[in-house]
SEFI-597186 format. One record per residue (C-alpha): residue number from 1; x, y, z. Coordinates in steps of 0.02 Angstrom, whole numbers. Layout:
{rec NUM,{X,Y,Z}}
...
This chain:
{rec 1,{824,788,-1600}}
{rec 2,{724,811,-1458}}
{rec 3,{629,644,-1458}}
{rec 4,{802,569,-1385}}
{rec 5,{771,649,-1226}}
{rec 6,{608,540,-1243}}
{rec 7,{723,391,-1271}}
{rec 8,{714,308,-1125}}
{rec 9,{530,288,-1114}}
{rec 10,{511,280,-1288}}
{rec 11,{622,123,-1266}}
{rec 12,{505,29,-1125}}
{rec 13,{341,81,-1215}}
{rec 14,{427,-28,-1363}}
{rec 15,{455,-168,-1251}}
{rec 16,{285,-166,-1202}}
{rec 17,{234,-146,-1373}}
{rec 18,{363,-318,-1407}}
{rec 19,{261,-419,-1228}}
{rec 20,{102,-371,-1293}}
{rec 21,{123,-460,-1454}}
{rec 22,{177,-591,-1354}}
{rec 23,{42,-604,-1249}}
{rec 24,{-55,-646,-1416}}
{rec 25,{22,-798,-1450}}
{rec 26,{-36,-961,-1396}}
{rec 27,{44,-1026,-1254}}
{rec 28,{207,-1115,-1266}}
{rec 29,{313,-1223,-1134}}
{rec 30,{477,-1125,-1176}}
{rec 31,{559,-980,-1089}}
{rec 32,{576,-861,-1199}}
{rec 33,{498,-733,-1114}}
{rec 34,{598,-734,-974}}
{rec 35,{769,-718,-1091}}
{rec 36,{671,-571,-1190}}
{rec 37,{643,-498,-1030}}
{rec 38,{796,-506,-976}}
{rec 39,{878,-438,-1119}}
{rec 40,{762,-308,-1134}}
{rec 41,{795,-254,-949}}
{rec 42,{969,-258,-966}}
{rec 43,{983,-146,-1140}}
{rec 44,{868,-21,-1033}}
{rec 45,{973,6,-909}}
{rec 46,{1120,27,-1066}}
{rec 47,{978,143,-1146}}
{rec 48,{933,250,-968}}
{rec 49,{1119,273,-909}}
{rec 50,{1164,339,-1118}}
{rec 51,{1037,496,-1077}}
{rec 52,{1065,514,-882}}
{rec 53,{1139,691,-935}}
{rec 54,{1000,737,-1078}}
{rec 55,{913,908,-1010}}
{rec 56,{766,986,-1090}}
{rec 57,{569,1005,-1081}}
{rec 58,{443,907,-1211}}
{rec 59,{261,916,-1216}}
{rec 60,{223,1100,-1185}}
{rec 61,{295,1084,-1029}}
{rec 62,{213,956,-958}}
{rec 63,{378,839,-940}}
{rec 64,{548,901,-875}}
{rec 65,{693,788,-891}}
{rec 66,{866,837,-798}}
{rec 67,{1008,747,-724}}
{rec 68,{872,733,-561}}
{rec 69,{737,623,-678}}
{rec 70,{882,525,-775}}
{rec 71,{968,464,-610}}
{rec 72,{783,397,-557}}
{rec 73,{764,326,-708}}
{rec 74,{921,248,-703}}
{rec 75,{876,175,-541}}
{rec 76,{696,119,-603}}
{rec 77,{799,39,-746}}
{rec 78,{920,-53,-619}}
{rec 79,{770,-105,-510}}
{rec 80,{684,-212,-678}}
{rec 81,{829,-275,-722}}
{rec 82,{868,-353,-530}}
{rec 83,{680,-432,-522}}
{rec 84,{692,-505,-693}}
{rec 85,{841,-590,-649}}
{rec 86,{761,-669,-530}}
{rec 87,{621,-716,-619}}
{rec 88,{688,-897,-678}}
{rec 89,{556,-971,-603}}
{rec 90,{412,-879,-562}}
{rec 91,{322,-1011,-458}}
{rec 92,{199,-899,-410}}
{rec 93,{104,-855,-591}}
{rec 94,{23,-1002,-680}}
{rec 95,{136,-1020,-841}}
{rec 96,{5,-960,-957}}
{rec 97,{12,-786,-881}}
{rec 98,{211,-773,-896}}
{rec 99,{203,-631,-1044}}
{rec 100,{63,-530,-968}}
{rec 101,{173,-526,-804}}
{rec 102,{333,-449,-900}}
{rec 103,{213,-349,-1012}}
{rec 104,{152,-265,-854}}
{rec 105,{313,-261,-756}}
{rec 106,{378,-169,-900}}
{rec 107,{210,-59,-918}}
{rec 108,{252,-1,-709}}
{rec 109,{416,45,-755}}
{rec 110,{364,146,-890}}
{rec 111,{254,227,-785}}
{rec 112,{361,241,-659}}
{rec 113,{478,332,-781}}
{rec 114,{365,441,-838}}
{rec 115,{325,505,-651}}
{rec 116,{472,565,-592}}
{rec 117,{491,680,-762}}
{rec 118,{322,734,-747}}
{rec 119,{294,941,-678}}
{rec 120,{91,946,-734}}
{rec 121,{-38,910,-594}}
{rec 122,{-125,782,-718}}
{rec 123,{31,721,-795}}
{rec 124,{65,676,-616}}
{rec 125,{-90,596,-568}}
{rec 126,{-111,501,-751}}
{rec 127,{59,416,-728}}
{rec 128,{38,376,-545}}
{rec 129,{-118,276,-578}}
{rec 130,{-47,195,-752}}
{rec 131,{98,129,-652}}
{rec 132,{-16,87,-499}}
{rec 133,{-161,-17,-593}}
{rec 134,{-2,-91,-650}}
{rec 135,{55,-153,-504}}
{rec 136,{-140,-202,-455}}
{rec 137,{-162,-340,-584}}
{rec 138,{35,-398,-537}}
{rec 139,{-24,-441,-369}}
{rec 140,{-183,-566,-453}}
{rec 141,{-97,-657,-543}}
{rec 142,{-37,-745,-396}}
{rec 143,{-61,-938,-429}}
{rec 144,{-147,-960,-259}}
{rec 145,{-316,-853,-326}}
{rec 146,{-377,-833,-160}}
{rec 147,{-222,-770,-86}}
{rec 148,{-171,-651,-228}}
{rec 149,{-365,-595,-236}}
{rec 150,{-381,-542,-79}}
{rec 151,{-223,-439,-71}}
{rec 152,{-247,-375,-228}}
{rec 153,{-437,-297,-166}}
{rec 154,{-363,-213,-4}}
{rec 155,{-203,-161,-111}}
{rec 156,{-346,-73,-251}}
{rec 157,{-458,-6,-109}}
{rec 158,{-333,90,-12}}
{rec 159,{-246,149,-183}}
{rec 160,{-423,209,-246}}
{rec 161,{-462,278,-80}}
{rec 162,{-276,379,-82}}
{rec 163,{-318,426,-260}}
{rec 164,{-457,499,-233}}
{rec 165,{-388,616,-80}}
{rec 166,{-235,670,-211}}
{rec 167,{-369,731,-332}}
{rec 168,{-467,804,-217}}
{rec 169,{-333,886,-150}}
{rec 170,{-272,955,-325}}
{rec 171,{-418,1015,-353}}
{rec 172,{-414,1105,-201}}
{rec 173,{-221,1180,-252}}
{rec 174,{-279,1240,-417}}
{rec 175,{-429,1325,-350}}
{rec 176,{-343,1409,-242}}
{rec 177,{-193,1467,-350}}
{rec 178,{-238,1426,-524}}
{rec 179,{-100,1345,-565}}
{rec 180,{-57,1165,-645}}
{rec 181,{117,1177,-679}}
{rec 182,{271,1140,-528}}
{rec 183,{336,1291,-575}}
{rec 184,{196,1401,-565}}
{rec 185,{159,1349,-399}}
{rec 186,{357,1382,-360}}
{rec 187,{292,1570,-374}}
{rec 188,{89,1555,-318}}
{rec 189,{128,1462,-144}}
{rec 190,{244,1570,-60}}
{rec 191,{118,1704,-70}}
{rec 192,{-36,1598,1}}
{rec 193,{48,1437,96}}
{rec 194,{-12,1501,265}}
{rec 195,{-211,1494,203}}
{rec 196,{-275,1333,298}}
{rec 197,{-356,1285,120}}
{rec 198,{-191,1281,25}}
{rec 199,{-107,1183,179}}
{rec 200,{-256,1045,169}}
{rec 201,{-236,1028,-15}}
{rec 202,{-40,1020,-21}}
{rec 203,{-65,890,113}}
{rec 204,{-203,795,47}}
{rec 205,{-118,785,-123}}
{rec 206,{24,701,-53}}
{rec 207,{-82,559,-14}}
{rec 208,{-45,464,-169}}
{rec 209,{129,488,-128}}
{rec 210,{119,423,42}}
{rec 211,{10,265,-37}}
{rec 212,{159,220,-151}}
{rec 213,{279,245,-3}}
{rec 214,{167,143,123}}
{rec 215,{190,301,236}}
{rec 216,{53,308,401}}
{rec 217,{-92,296,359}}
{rec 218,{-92,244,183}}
{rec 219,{-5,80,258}}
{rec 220,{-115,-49,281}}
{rec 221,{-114,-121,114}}
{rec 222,{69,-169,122}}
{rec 223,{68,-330,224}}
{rec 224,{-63,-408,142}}
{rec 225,{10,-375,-18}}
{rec 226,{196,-412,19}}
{rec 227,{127,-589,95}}
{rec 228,{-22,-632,-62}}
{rec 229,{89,-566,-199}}
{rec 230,{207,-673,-310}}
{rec 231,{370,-648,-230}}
{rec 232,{446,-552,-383}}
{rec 233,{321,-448,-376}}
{rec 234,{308,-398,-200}}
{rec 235,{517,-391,-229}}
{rec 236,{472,-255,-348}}
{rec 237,{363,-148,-264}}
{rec 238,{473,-145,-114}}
{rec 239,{616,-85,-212}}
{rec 240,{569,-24,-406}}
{rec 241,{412,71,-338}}
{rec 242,{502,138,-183}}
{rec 243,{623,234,-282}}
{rec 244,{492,307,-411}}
{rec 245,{393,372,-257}}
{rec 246,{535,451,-163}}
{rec 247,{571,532,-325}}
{rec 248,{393,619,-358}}
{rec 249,{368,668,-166}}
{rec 250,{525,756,-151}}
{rec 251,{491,846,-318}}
{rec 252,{303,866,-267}}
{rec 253,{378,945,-82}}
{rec 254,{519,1048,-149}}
{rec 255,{404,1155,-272}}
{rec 256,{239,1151,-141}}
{rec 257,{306,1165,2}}
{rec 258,{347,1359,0}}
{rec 259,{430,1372,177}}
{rec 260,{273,1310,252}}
{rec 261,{304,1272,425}}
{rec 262,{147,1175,431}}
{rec 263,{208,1045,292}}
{rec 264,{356,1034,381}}
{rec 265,{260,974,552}}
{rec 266,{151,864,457}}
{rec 267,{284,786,377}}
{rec 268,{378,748,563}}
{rec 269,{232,701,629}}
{rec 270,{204,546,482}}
{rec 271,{387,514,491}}
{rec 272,{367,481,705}}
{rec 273,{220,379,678}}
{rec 274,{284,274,513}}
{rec 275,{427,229,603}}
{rec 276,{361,167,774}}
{rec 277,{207,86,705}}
{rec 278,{309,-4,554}}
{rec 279,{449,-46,679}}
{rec 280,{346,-100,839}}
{rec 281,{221,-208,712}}
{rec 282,{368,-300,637}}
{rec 283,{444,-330,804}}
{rec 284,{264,-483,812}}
{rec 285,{288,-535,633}}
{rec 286,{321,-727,607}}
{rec 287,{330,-716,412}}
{rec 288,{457,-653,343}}
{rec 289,{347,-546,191}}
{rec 290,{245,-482,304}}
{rec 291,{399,-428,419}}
{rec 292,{499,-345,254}}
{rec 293,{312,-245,238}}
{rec 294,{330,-166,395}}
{rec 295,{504,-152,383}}
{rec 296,{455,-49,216}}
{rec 297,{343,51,316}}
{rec 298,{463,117,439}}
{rec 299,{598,170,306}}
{rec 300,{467,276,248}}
{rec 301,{480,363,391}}
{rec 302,{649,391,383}}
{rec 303,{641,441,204}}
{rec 304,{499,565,273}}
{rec 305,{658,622,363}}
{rec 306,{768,699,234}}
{rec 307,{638,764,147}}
{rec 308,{554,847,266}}
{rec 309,{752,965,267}}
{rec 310,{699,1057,125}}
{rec 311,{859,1071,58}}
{rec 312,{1016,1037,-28}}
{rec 313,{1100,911,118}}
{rec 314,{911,832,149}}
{rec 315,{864,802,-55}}
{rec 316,{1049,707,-63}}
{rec 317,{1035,611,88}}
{rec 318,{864,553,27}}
{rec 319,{922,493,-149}}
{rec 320,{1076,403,-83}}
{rec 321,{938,295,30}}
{rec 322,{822,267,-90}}
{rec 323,{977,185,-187}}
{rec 324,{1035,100,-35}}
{rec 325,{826,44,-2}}
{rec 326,{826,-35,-171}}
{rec 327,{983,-130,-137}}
{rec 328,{943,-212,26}}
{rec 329,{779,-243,-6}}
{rec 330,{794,-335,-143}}
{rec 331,{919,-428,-81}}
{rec 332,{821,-468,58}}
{rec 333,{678,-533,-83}}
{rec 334,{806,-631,-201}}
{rec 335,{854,-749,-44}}
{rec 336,{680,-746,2}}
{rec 337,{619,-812,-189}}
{rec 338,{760,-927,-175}}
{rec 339,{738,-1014,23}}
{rec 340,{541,-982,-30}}
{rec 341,{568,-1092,-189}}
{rec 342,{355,-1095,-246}}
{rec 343,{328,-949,-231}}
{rec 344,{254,-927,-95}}
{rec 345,{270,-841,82}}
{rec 346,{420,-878,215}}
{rec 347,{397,-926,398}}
{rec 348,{566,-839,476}}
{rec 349,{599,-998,548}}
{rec 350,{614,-1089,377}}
{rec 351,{770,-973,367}}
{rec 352,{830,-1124,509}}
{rec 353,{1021,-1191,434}}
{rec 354,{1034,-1064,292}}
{rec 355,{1209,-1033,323}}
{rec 356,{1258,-1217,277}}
{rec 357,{1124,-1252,138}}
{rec 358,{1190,-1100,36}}
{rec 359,{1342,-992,142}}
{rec 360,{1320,-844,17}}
{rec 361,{1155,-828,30}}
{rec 362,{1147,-817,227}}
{rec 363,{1279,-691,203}}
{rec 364,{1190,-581,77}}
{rec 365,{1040,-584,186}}
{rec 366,{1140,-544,343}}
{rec 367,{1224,-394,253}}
{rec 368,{1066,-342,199}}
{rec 369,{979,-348,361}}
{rec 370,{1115,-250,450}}
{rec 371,{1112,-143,330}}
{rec 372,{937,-103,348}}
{rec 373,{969,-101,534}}
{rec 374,{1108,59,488}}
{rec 375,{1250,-48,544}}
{rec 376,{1417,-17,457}}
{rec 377,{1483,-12,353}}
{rec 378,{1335,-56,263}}
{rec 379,{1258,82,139}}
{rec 380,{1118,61,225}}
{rec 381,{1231,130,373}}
{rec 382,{1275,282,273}}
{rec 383,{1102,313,203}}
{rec 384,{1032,355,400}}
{rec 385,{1199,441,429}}
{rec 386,{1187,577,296}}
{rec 387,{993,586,324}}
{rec 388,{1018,607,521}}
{rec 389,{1155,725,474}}
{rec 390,{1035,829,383}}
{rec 391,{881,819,509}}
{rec 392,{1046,889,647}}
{rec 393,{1066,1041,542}}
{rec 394,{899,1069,508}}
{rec 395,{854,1065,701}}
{rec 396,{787,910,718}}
{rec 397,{866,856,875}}
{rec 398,{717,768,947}}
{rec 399,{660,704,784}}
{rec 400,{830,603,774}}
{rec 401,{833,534,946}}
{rec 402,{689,471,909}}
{rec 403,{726,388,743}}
{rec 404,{878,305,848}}
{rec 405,{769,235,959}}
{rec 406,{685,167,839}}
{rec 407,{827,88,741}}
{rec 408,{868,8,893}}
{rec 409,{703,-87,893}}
{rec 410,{742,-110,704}}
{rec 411,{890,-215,750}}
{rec 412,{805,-328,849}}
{rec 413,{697,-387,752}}
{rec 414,{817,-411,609}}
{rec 415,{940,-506,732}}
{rec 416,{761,-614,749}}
{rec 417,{791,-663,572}}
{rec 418,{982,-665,572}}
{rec 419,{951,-819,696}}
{rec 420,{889,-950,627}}
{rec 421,{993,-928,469}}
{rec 422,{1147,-947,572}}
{rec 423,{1118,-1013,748}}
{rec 424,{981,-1138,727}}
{rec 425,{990,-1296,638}}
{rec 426,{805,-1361,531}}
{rec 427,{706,-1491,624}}
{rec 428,{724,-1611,457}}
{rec 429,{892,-1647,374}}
{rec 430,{864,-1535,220}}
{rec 431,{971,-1522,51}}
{rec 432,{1100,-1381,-5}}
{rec 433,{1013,-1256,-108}}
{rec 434,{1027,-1258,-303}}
{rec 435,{1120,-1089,-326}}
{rec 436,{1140,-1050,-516}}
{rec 437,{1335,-967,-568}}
{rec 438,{1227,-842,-649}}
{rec 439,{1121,-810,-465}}
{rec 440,{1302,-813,-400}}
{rec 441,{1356,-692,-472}}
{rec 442,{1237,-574,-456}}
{rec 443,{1232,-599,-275}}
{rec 444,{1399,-574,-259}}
{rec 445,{1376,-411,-338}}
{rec 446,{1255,-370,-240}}
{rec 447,{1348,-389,-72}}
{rec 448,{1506,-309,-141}}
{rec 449,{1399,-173,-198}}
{rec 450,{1310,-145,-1}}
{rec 451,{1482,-153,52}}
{rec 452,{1590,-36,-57}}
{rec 453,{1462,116,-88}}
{rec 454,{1463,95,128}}
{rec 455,{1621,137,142}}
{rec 456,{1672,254,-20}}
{rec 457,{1512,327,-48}}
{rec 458,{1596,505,-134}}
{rec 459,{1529,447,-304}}
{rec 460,{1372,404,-274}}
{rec 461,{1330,567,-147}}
{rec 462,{1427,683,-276}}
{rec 463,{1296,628,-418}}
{rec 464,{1147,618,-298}}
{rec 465,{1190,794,-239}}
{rec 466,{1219,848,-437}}
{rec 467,{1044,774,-456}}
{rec 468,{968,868,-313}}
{rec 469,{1020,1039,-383}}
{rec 470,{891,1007,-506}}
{rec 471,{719,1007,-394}}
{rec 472,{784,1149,-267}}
């Protein structure tokens, strides 16, 4: 019975296999793909949270799955499931398109799944790039070819140009320890971690890491992308991809790091410079994509944070934010794709009135937003709390005071959007928004869900410390 530990991606690879027939038909007006899709979605999540407690190895080796992978999945699973649902009208793909959009959405996640269960250098590196050409051709198929082309270009030259330092740099590993598997370097790097050739090639091999987490300097692709992309899809990268990157670095760090003091610096060092450049760039931004990218880029900084602990109370503080990052930001993204309406990008001042076109949406967005800020008691507020927590009893004093600062920058730029969605009034008389029961609802669940895990959060950290047990 050991292909059910496999169930989960042998479920999505299915679903692929189901959009890829699809993609063969001629081209109909109907929706069916986006009700396939979102059935689909919504029995893998069913499917992901039935094995979160499977346990065992498969493939020589080559792919562990624990409570730590399941939970990830889990949250992959989660993440599809929110962008499908909004994905009712995907005003940003031509129509012809629509079943090559879900067959690679689903393709990512499976990726993405098969990542953060991964413990073999190349089983690493294969699923990284499956899930990030993945994520490439999402970005073209923008309706606006110009747009979408241009983003997608810097988006594939900085991801070949980070690929290309991770290989480099495991190359560099296993020539100097001769060893492919996460648990063999558990026992090589201890021995050798000081050797300026092992610390370069730990370091450099991160850099596909930091590309999928838009940390400093493997940034720059993010606003372009968050603005040219189909606002689904930039809605999943900023919350689905997120989570399956937090997931692999902290593995990747907890078996490579081997007490090296000079991982640790690095690590505070990118996480100082992620979060003042992402915060003091967003602080300028006019459009409200290309102010959620830099936004992005700072909260990798602050995930840098509570990895950068190296241990039990840093791996669980980490885990409960990448939850509480998925959340918010894709809240953020479903009241930008519905304000946004085409599909395309959002000028922060077309935000002007939203609290009396739509109340719930202004409110989901302001939750959201503070949430991001760390205000409580948001679980975005919690997230910061147990990661600052963390950094304090690591001895990280400066560190954190300087992460406050810059959440205090955070919240002004936030308040910058909070503004016009509830102080200012449009310049031209414009209509309630069309907000479906089913949009509603989910919504609604949404903002409960910021709220409630804010304030009793014992669940969610007991599981994401259970989970964290597994990669120390």
């Amino acid at each position: 019975m050991q292909w059910l530990l496999f169930g989960p991606e042998l479920y999505f690879f299915l679903a692929v296999v189901v959009f890829t027939i699809m993609a063969m038909r001629p081209a109909s007006g109907s929706r069916h793909e986006y009700f396939t899709a979102l059935v689909l979605a919504a029995l893998g999540m069913v499917v992901c949270l039935a094995g979160v407690r499977s346990d065992g190895v498969l493939f020589s080796g080559t792919y562990r799955v624990d409570l730590y992978s399941q939970v990830f999945k889990t949250m992959l699973s989660m993440g599809l499931f929110l962008v499908v649902c909004i994905c009712t009208n995907l005003g940003g793909v031509n129509r012809k398109f629509h079943p090559e959009f879900y067959l690679l959405l689903f393709t990512s996640t499976l990726a993405m799944m098969m990542l953060v269960s991964a413990v073999h250098l190349l089983t690493i590196y294969v699923a990284l790039e499956l899930s990030s050409y993945s994520l490439y051709i999402l970005v073209a198929l923008q309706r606006r070819q110009e747009i979408g082309l241009e983003a997608t270009l810097k988006y594939f030259l900085v991801g070949v140009c980070a690929s290309a330092v991770m290989l480099f740099g495991l190359a560099v590993l296993y020539g100097s320890v001769k060893a492919v598997y996460l648990s063999e370097l558990v026992q090589a790097l201890p021995a050798v971690i000081d050797r300026p050739l092992v610390v370069i090639g730990l370091l450099l091999s991160l850099g596909g890491f930091f590309f999928k987490l838009a940390v400093f300097p493997f940034h720059f692709w993010a606003p372009d992308v968050y603005q040219g992309a189909p606002n689904q899809v930039a809605a999943f990268i900023a919350s689905a991809s997120k989570v399956a990157a937090v997931a692999i670095l902290m593995r990747f760090v907890a078996v490579g790091s081997g007490g090296s003091t000079y991982v640790a610096q690095a690590l505070v060092a990118l996480a100082i410079v992620s979060m003042t450049v992402g915060n003091l760039a967003a602080v300028a931004q006019k459009d409200f994509n290309r102010l959620m990218a830099y936004s992005s880029i700072a909260h990798a900084g602050y995930v840098l944070i509570g990895i950068l602990c190296m241990d039990a109370a840093g791996y669980t503080a980490t885990i409960f934010y990448a939850l509480s990052l998925m959340l918010m930001k894709f809240t953020c993204f479903l009241v930008l794709v519905k304000v946004a309406g085409g599909g395309g990008s959002l000028q922060i001042d077309q935000l002007a009135g939203l609290h009396r076109r739509s109340p719930l949406l202004a409110m989901a967005l302001m939750l959201a937003l503070f949430g991001l800020a760390g205000i409580p008691p948001t679980i975005g507020f919690t997230g910061k709390l147990l990661v600052f927590i963390a950094a304090m009893q690591q001895g990280y004093f400066t560190l954190v005071l300087i992460a406050m600062i810059n959440v205090v920058i955070s919240l002004y730029y936030y308040m910058l959007v909070i503004k016009p969605a509830y102080l200012l009034e449009p310049p031209n008389d414009l209509p309630a928004l069309s907000v479906s029961p089913p949009v509603k609802l989910l919504t609604g669940t949404l903002v409960t869900a910021m709220v409630v895990i804010g304030v009793f959060p014992t669940y969610v950290i007991a599981l994401a410390r259970a989970a964290a047990r597994f990669i120390i």
